[in-house]
C-alpha positions as CSV (number, residue, x, y, z in Angstrom):
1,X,0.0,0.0,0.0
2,X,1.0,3.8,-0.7
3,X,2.2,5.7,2.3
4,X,-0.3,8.2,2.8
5,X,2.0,10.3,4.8
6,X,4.2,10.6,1.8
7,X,5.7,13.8,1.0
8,X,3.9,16.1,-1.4
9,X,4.8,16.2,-5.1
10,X,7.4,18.7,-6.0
11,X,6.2,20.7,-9.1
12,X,8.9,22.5,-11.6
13,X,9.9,25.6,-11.3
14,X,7.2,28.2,-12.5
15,X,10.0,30.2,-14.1
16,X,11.8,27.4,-16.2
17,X,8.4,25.7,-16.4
18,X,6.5,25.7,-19.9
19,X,3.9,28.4,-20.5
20,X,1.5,25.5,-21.7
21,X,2.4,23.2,-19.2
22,X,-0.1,22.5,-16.3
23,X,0.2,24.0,-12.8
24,X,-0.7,23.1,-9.9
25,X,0.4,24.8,-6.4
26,X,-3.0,24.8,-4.5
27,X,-0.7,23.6,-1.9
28,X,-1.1,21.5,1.2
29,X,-4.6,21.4,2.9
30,X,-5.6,23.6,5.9
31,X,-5.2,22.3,9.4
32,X,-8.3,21.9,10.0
33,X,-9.1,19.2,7.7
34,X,-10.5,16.2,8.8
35,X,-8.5,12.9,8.8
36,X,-9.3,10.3,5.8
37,X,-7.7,6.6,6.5
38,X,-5.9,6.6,2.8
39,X,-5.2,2.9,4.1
40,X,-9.5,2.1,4.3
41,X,-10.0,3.5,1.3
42,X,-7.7,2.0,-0.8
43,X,-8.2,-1.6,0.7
44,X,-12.2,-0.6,0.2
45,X,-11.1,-0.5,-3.4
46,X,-9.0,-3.5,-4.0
47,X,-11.9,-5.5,-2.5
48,X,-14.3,-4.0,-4.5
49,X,-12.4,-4.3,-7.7
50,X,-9.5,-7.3,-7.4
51,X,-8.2,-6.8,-10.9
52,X,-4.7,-6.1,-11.1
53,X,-1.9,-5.7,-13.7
54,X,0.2,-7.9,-15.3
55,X,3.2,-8.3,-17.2
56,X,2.7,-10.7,-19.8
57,X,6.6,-11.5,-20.4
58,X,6.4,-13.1,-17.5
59,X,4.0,-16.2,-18.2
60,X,2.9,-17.3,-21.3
61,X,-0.6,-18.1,-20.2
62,X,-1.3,-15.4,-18.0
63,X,-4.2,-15.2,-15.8
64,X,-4.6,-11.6,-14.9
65,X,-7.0,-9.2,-16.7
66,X,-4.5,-6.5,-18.5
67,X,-1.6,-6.9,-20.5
68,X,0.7,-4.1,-20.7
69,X,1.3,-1.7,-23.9
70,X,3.1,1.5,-24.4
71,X,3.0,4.2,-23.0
72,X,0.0,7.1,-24.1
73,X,1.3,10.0,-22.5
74,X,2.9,10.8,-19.1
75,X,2.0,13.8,-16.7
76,X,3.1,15.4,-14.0
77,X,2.0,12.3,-11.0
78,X,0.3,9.6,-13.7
79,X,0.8,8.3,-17.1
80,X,-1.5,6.7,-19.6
81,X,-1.0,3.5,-21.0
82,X,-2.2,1.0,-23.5
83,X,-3.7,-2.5,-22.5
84,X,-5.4,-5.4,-23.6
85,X,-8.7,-6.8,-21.7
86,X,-8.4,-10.4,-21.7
87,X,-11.9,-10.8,-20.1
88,X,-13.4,-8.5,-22.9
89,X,-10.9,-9.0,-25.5
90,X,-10.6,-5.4,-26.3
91,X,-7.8,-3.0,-26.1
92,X,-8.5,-0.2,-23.3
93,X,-6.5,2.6,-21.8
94,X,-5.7,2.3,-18.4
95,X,-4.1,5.4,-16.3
96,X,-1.9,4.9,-13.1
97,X,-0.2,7.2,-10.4
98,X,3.6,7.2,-10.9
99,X,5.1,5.2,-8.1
100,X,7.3,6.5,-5.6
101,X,7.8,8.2,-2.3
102,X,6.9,11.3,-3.9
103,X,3.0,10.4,-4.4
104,X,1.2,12.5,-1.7
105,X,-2.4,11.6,0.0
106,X,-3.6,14.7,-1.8
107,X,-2.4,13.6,-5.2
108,X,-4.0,9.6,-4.7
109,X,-7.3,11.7,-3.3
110,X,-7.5,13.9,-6.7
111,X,-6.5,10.6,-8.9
112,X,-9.4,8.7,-7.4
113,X,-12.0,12.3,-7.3
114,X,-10.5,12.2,-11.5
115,X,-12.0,8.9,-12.4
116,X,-15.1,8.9,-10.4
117,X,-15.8,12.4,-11.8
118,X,-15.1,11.0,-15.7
119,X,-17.1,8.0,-15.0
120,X,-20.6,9.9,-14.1
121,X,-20.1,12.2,-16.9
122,X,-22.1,9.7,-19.2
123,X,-21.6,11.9,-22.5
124,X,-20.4,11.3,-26.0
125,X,-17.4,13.8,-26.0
126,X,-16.0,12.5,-22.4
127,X,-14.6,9.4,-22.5
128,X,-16.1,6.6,-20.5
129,X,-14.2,5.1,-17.8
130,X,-14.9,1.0,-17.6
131,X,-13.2,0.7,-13.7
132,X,-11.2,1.4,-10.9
133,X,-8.8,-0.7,-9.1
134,X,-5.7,-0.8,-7.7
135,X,-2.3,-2.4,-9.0
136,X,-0.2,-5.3,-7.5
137,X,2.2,-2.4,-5.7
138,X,-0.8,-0.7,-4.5
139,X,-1.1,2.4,-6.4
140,X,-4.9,3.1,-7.6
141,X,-5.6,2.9,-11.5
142,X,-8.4,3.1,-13.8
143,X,-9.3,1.8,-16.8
144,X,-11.3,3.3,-19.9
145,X,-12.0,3.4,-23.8
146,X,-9.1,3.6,-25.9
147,X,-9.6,6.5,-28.4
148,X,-7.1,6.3,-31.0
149,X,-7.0,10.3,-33.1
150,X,-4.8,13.2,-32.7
151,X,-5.1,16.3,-30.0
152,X,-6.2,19.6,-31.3
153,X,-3.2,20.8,-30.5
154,X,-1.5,18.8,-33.2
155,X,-3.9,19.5,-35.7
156,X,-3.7,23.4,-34.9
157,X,0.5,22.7,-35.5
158,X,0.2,21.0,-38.8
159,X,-2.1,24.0,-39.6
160,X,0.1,26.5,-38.5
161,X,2.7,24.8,-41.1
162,X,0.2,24.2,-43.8
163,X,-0.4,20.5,-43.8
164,X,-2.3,20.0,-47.0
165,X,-4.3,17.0,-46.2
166,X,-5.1,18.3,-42.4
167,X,-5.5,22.3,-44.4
168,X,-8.1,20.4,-47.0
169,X,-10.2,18.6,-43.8
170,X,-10.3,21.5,-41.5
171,X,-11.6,25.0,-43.3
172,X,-12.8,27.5,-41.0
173,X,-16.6,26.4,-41.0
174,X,-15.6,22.5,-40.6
175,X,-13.2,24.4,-37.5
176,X,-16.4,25.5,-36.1
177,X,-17.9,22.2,-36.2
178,X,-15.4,21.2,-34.5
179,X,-15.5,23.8,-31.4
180,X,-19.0,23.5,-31.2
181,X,-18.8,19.7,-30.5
182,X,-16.1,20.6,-27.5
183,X,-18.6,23.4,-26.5
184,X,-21.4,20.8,-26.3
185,X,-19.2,18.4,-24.0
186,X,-18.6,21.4,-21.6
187,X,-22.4,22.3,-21.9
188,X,-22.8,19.1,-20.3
189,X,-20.5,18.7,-18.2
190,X,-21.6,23.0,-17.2
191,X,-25.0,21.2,-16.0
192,X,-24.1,18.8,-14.0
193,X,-22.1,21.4,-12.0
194,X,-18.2,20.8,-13.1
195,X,-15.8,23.1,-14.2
196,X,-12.8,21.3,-15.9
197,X,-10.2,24.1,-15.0
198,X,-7.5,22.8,-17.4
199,X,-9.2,23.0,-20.6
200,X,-6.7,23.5,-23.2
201,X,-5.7,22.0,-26.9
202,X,-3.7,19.0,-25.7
203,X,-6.6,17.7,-23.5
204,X,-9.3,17.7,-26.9
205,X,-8.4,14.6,-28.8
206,X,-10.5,13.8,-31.7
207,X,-10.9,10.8,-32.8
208,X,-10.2,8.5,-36.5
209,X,-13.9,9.3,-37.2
210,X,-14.3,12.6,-35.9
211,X,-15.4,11.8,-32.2
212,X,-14.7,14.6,-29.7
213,X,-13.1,13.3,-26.2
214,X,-12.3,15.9,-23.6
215,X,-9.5,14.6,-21.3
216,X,-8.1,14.9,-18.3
217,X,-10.2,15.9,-15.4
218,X,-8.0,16.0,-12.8
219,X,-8.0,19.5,-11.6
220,X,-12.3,19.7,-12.3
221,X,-13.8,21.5,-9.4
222,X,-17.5,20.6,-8.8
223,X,-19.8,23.5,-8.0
224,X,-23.5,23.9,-7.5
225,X,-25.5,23.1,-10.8
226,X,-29.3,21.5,-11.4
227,X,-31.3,19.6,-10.0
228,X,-28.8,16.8,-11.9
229,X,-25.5,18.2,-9.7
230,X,-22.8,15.4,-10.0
231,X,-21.5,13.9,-6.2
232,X,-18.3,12.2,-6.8
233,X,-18.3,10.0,-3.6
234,X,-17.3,13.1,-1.5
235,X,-13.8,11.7,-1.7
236,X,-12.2,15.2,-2.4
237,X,-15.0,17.1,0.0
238,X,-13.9,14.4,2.4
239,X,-10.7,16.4,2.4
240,X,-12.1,19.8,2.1
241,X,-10.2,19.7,-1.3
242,X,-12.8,21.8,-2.8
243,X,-13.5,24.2,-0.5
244,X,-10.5,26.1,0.3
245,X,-9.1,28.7,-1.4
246,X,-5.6,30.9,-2.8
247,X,-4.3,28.6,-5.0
248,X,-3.3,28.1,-8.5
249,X,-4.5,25.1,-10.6
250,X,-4.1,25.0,-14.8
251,X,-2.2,25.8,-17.6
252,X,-1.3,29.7,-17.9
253,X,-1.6,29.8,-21.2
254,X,-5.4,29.2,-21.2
255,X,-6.5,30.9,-17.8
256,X,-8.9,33.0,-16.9
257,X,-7.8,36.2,-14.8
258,X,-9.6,34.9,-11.7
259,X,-8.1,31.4,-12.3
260,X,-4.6,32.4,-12.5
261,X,-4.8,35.2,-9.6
262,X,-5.8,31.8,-7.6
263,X,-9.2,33.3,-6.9
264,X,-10.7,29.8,-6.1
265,X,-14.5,30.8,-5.0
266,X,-14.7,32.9,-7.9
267,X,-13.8,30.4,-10.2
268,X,-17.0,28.7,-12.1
269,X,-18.1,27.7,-15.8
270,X,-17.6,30.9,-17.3
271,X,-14.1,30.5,-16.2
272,X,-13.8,27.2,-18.4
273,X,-15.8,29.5,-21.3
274,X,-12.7,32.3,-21.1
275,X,-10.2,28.7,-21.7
276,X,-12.9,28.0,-24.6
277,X,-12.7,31.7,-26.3
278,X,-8.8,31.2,-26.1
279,X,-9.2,27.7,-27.7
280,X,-11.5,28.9,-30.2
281,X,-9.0,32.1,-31.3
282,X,-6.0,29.9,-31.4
283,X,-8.5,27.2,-34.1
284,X,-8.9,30.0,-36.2
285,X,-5.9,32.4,-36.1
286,X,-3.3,29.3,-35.4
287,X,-2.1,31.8,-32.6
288,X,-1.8,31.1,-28.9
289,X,-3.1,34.1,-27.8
290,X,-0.9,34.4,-24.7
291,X,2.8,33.8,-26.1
292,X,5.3,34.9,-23.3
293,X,8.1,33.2,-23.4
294,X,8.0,31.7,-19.7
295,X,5.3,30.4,-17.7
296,X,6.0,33.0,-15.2
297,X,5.6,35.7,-17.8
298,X,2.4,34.0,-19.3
299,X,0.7,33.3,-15.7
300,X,1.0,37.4,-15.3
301,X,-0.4,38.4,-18.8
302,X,-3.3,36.0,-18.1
303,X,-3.8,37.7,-14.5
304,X,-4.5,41.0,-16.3
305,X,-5.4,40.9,-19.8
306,X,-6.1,44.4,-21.7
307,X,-9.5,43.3,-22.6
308,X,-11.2,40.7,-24.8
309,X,-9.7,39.3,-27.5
310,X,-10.0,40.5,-31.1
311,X,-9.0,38.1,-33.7
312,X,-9.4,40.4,-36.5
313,X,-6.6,42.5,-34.9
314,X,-4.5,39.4,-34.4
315,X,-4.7,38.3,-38.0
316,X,-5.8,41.4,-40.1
317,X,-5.2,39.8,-43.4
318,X,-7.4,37.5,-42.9
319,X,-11.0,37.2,-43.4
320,X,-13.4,35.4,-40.9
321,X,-16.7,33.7,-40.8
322,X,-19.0,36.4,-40.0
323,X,-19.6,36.2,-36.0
324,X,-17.0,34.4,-34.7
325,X,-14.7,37.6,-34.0
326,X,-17.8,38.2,-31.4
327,X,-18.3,35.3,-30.0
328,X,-14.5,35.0,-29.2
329,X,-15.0,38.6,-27.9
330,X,-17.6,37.8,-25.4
331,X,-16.1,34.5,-24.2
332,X,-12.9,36.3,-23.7
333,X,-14.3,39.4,-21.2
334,X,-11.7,39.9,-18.5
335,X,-15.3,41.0,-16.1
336,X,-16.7,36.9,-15.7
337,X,-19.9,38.6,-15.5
338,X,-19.6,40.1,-19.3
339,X,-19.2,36.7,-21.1
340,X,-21.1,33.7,-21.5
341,X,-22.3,32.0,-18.7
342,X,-21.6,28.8,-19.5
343,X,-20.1,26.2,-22.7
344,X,-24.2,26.2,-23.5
345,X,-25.4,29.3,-24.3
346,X,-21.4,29.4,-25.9
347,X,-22.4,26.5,-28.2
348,X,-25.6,28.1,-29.0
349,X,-24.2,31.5,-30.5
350,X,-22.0,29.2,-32.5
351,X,-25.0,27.5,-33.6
352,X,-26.4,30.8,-34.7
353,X,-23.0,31.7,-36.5
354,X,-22.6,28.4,-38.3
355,X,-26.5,28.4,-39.3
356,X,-25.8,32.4,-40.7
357,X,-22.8,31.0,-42.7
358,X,-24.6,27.9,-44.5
359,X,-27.7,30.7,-45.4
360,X,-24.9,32.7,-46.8
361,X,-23.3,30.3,-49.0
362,X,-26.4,28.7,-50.1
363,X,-25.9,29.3,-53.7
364,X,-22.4,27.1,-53.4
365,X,-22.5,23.5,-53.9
366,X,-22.8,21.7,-50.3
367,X,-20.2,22.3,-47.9
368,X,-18.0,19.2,-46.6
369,X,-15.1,19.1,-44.5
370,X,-12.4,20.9,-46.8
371,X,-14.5,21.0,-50.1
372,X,-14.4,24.7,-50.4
373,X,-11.0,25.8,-49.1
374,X,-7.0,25.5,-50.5
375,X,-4.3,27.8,-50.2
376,X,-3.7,30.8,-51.6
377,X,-0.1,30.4,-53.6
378,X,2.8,32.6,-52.2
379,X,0.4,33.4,-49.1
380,X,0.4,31.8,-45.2
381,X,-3.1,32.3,-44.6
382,X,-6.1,30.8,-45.7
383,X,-8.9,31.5,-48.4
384,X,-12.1,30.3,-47.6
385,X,-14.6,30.0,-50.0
386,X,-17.3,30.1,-48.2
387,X,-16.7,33.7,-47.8
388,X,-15.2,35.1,-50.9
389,X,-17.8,36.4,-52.5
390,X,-17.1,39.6,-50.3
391,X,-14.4,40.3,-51.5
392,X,-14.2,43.0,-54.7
393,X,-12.3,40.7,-56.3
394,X,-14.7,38.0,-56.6
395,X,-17.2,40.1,-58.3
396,X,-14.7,41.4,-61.0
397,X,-14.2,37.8,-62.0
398,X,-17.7,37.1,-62.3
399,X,-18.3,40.7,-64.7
400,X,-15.0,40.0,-66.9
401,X,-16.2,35.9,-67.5
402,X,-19.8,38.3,-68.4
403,X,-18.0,40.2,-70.5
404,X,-15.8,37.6,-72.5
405,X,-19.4,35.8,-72.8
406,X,-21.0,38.3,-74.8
407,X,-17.8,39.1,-76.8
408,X,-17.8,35.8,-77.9
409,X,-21.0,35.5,-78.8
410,X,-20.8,39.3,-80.5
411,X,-17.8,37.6,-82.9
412,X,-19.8,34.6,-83.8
C-alpha cells in the first residue's frame, strides 16, 4: 500500500516551467481538515475491484486481466497506458499514479475524485471510464476506452505549417464544427455542475472518425449546478479539497484572470468559457493568444489581460466567418460577468453563427469538410470560400467571365 504520509509532489519551477504546461500549487490542505484513512479507502477499493496488472513477459498463459502496452502520455504524477482486456478481448487505456515516495495523499485523493468524476459524466465527447482498481504495488488505477485520433493541438501545429491533407479537412466552417462539438461536452459537463479548470488543446483529442473526447479531469472543481449536480463520492470534500481557497491550478496559457490570480471561489463555468474563447481564437488564427516566453511571464499576462480578444486584430489579413470575432469577444471578457455564462449558451451563438454561414453560402454547392478551401499560392493564410464572394475581387471575375461571354458570342 501507498504511504499516505508521503511527501507532497514537487512541481517545476514556474520560471523554467513551460507556458503551456499544467500547474498546480494549490498547496497543502488547511489544518483543520479532517483525517481520511488513505489505508480504508484503498483496501475498500481493491476489495471492490480485485483486478490487477500484469506483465505478460512473464507467463505465457497469463491469468490476470491486462496486458501491458506502451505508454500514451505521461504527466506530472500519472501516465497513460495502452492495454489489452483479456476478459473483454478489447484494447482499453488504463491510467496509473507514478510510483514513488513522492506520491502524496492529496495527489492519490485527486486521482481517485478524477476517475469517479469522468465516469458519471455519461456523454459522447468525455470518455467513459470502464473501472477502478488498484495495482499489485498498491497504487490506484483506472481503466477506460481507448480513443485512437490526434489532439487539437497537433492539428492546430500541422495547420500552422500548412499540412495539405489536415488544411483540406479542416476549413474554418468544418473548425467550427469542430469547437461546437467541445462546446457541447462542456455544456454538459456545465449542467451537472463541473468546471474542468485545465481546458486546453492538448486535452481535446478527436478521434479517427471525428469523435470529440475531452480529457483529463483532474484539476475539475465541482460546484452547484441543477437539480442533476454530479457527487463524486465526496472523496475530495472528504478532504475539504474543494472548499479552500488561494491557490493556483491549470495551464497559464489558457487561464482565466480569476483562475490564475488563484481566486478559487470565484472560479465557475464561465471560467472554463474564457479557456474556450482562447481555444476557439488559437483554431482559427493558429495563434496562442498568450505567447510569453515563460510560464512565469504568461501566468502574469493572463492575470491581467487588456481586454477581450479581437481576432481580427490578431490576423488582419485575414478574413473570418461572419460572428466568430464576437463570439471570441464575449467568451474572452476579462469582467466573468460580461461573457457567456456557460459552454451552452457558448455553443448556442455558435450555432447561430454556423446556421448564418450555410444561409450565406447557399448558392455554393454543399459544404464538406475541406470542399471549399485551399491555399492561396505565395500566401500563409487561408482562403475560404465560403466567404469570398465579399471580396471586390470576386465580383470582378464574375463581370470579366460576363464580359468575355458576350464578346464571344458578338464575334460569332
Amino acid at each position: 500500500m501507498p504511504n499516505p504520509e508521503a511527501k507532497p509532489v514537487t512541481h517545476a519551477s514556474p520560471a523554467v516551467s513551460s507556458a503551456t504546461e499544467t500547474a498546480d500549487f494549490e498547496g497543502m490542505l488547511p489544518t483543520a481538515s479532517p483525517a481520511l484513512d488513505m489505508n480504508s479507502l484503498l483496501r475498500h477499493l481493491e476489495d471492490a475491484c480485485p483486478s490487477i496488472i500484469y506483465d505478460a513477459q512473464e507467463d505465457s498463459q497469463p491469468p490476470a486481466r491486462y496486458l501491458i502496452g506502451k505508454e500514451l502520455g505521461a504527466g506530472s504524477i500519472g501516465q497513460v497506458i495502452e492495454a489489452w482486456d483479456n476478459h473483454l478481448e478489447r484494447q482499453v487505456a488504463i491510467k496509473i499514479l507514478h510510483e514513488g515516495e513522492g506520491i502524496s495523499r492529496e495527489a492519490i485523493v485527486r486521482f481517485l475524485a478524477e476517475a469517479q468524476i469522468t465516469a458519471q459524466l455519461e456523454h459522447p465527447a468525455v470518455i467513459p471510464v470502464h473501472e477502478i482498481g488498484l495495482m499489485p504495488g498498491g497504487m490506484p488505477y483506472f481503466s477506460m476506452k481507448l480513443v485512437k485520433g490526434r489532439s487539437l493541438s497537433d492539428i492546430i501545429n500541422h495547420l500552422r505549417i500548412g499540412d495539405r491533407e489536415v488544411t483540406r479537412q479542416y476549413n474554418q466552417l468544418a473548425r467550427l464544427r469542430l469547437f461546437q462539438r467541445i462546446a457541447q461536452g462542456m455544456a454538459y459537463a456545465h449542467a451537472k455542475g463541473v468546471v474542468h479548470r485545465d481546458l486546453k488543446p492538448d486535452n481535446i483529442l478527436i478521434g479517427q472518425y471525428g469523435e470529440v473526447q475531452i480529457m483529463d479531469w483532474g484539476l475539475a472543481k465541482t460546484v452547484s449546478g441543477g437539480g442533476d449536480t454530479l457527487n463524486p463520492a465526496s472523496v475530495r470534500v472528504g478532504l475539504r479539497m474543494n472548499s479552500y481557497s488561494g491557490g493556483i491550478a491549470g495551464t497559464p496559457a489558457y487561464m482565466s484572470p480569476e483562475q490564475a490570480k488563484g481566486n478559487f471561489k470565484a472560479i465557475g463555468p464561465n471560467s472554463d468559457v474564457f479557456a474556450l474563447g482562447l481555444m476557439l481564437a488559437e483554431l482559427m488564427t493558429l495563434l496562442r493568444i498568450y505567447r510569453e516566453p515563460t510560464f512565469t511571464a504568461t501566468l502574469e499576462a493572463a492575470k491581467n489581460p487588456p481586454g477581450p480578444v479581437n481576432i481580427n486584430r490578431l490576423t488582419p489579413r485575414k478574413t473570418f466567418i461572419l460572428g466568430v470575432d464576437r463570439v471570441v469577444e464575449k467568451a474572452t471578457h476579462p469582467d466573468p460577468l460580461l461573457r457567456f455564462p456557460n459552454a451552452s449558451e457558448m455553443s448556442d451563438a455558435i450555432a447561430k453563427v454556423i446556421e448564418a454561414q450555410l444561409s450565406i453560402s447557399g448558392s455554393f454547392k454543399p459544404l464538406t469538410l475541406g470542399s471549399e478551401r485551399r491555399l492561396h499560392p505565395g500566401r500563409e493564410e487561408e482562403v475560404d470560400f465560403t466567404t469570398c464572394w465579399r471580396h471586390p475581387f470576386f465580383w470582378l471575375g464574375v463581370l470579366a467571365a460576363l464580359l468575355a461571354t458576350i464578346v464571344v458570342k458578338l464575334l460569332s
